[in-house]
C-alpha positions in Angstrom: -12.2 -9.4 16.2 -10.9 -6.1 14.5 -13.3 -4.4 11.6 -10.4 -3.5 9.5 -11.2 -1.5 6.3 -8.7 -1.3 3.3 -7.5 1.4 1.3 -7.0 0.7 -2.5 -6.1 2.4 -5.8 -4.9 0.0 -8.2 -5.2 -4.1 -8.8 -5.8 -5.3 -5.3 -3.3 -7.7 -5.4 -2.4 -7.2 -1.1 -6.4 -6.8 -0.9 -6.4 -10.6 -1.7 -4.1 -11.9 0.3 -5.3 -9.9 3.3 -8.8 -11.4 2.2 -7.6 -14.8 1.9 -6.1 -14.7 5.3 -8.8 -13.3 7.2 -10.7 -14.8 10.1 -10.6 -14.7 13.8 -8.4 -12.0 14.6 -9.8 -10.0 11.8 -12.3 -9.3 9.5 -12.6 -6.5 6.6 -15.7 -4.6 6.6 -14.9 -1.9 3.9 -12.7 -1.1 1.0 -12.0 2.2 -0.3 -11.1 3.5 -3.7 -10.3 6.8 -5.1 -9.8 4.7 -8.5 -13.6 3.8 -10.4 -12.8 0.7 -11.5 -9.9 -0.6 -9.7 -9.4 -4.2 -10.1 -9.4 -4.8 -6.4 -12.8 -3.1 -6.4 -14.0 -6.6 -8.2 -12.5 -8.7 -5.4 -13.6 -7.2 -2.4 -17.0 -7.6 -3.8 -16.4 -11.1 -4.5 -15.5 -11.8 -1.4 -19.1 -10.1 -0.2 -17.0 -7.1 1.4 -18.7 -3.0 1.2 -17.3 -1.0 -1.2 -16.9 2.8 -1.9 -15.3 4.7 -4.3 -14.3 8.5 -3.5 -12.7 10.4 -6.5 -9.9 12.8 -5.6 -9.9 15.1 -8.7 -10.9 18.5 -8.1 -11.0 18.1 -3.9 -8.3 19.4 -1.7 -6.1 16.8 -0.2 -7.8 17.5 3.0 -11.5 17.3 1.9 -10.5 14.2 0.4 -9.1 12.6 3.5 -12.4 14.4 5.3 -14.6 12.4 3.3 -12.4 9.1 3.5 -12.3 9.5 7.1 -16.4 10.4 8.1 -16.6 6.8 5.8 -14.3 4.8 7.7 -15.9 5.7 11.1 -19.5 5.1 9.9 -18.9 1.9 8.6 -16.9 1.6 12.2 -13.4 1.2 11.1 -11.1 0.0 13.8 -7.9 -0.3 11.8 -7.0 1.2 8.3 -4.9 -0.9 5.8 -3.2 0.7 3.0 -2.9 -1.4 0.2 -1.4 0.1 -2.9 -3.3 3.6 -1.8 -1.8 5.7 -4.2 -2.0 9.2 -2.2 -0.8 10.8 0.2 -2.4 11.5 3.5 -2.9 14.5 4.9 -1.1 15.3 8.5 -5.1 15.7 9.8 -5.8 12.6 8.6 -2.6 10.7 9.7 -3.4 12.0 13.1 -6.5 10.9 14.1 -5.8 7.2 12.6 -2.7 6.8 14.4 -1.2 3.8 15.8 -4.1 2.5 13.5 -2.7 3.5 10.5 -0.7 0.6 8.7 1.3 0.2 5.1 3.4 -2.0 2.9 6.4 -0.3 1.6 8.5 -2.9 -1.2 11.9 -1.6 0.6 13.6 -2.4 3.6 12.7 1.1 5.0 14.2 3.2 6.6 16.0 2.6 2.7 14.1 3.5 -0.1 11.5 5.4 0.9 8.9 6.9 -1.9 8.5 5.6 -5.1 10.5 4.2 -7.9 12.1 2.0 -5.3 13.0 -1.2 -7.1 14.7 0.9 -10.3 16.7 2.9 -7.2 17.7 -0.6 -5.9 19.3 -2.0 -8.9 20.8 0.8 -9.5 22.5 1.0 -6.3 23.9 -2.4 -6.7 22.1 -3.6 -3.4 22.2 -7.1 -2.7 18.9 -7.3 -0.7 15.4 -5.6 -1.0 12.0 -6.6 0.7 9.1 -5.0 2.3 8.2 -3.5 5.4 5.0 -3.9 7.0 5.1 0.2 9.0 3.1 2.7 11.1 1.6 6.0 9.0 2.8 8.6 10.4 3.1 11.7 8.7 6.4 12.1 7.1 6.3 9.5 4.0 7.5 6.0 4.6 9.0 6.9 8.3 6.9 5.6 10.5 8.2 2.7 13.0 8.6 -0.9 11.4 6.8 -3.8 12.6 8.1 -6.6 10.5 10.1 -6.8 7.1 11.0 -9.5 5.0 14.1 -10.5 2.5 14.4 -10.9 -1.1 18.1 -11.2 -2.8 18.9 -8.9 -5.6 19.9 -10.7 -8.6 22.5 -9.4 -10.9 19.9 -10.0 -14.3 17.1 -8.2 -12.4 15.0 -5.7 -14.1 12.7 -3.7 -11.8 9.7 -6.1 -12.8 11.3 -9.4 -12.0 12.8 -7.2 -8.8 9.0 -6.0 -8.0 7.4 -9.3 -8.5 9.9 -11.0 -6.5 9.1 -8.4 -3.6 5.4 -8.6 -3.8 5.0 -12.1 -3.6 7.3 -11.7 0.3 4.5 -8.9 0.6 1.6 -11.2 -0.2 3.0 -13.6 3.3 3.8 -10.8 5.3 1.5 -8.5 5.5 -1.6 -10.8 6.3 0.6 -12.1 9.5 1.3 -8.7 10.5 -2.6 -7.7 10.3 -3.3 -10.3 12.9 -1.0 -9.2 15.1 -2.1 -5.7 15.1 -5.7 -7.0 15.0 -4.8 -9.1 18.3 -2.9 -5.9 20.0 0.1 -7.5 20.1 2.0 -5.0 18.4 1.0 -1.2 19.2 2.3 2.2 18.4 3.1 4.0 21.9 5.7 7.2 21.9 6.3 6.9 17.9 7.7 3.2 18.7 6.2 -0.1 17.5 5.8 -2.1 20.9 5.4 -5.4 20.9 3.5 -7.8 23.8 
């Protein structure tokens, strides 16, 4: 069974759904704030799960992911799970977690990538947006895809419906995904996702 520890900044909306699904191919040990008082804070504890908070203001992005990191590996972090982690990792940082490293992007990456995505999407007249379950690496949102899933883009859409619509593919996929990782049947081996 993987110890799996989740990154958080916001509502933990993902966190729930990856708590939900938890149980023999994974279990979450720790989750990590740089937000005091993030909802998802509230759940983790709810669900009897360790939490920390580490504020970013006034540290370097790289003493910020120093600190992050010495936590993760004391509380014996196998795989890391960003789950509306609202910064940016340093290259350091991306390194030594990699082909551990996993995120939810709401686009069908490689499209999309960074924020703003669902206004970019309607705007674009796409017909289809999703999510994509992907490998950190560090250039933003590049890293290799291990699974995405499909929502239509309606023509009345506003960038809430859009999101909402998006989230609730990311609240099915993202648990599914985490067992596979968790089960090594999906690895990252020369900056490809390989499946078994």
């Amino acid at each position: 069974m993987k110890q799996v520890a989740v990154l958080i900044s916001g509502r933990g909306s993902n966190l729930q759904s990856l708590i939900d699904a938890a149980g023999d191919s994974y279990r979450i040990i720790l989750v990590v704030s740089n937000v005091e008082g993030a909802g998802g804070l509230d759940k983790a504890r709810a669900a009897g799960i360790a939490t920390t908070v580490i504020p970013h203001a006034g540290k370097t992005r790289e003493a910020f992911d120093g600190e992050m990191d010495a936590r993760l590996r004391a509380a014996g972090a196998e795989l890391v799970v960003l789950a509306g982690f609202m910064r940016i990792l340093s290259d350091v940082f991306v390194r030594g977690w990699e082909g551990k490293l996993i995120n939810i992007h709401p686009s069908l990456l490689p499209a999309y990538k960074g924020t703003k995505v669902h206004e970019r999407v309607i705007e674009a007249r796409e017909a289809l947006s999703g999510a994509s379950v992907h490998f950190v690496v560090p250039e933003l949102d590049a890293g290799p895809v291990i699974a995405q899933a499909k929502v239509p883009v309606h023509p009345s859409d506003t960038p809430q419906t859009l999101a909402d619509r998006v989230l609730a593919v990311e609240h099915k996929l993202y648990p599914e995904e985490r067992k596979l990782l968790a089960s090594d049947k999906v690895n990252l081996e020369n900056g490809l996702a390989v499946f078994r």
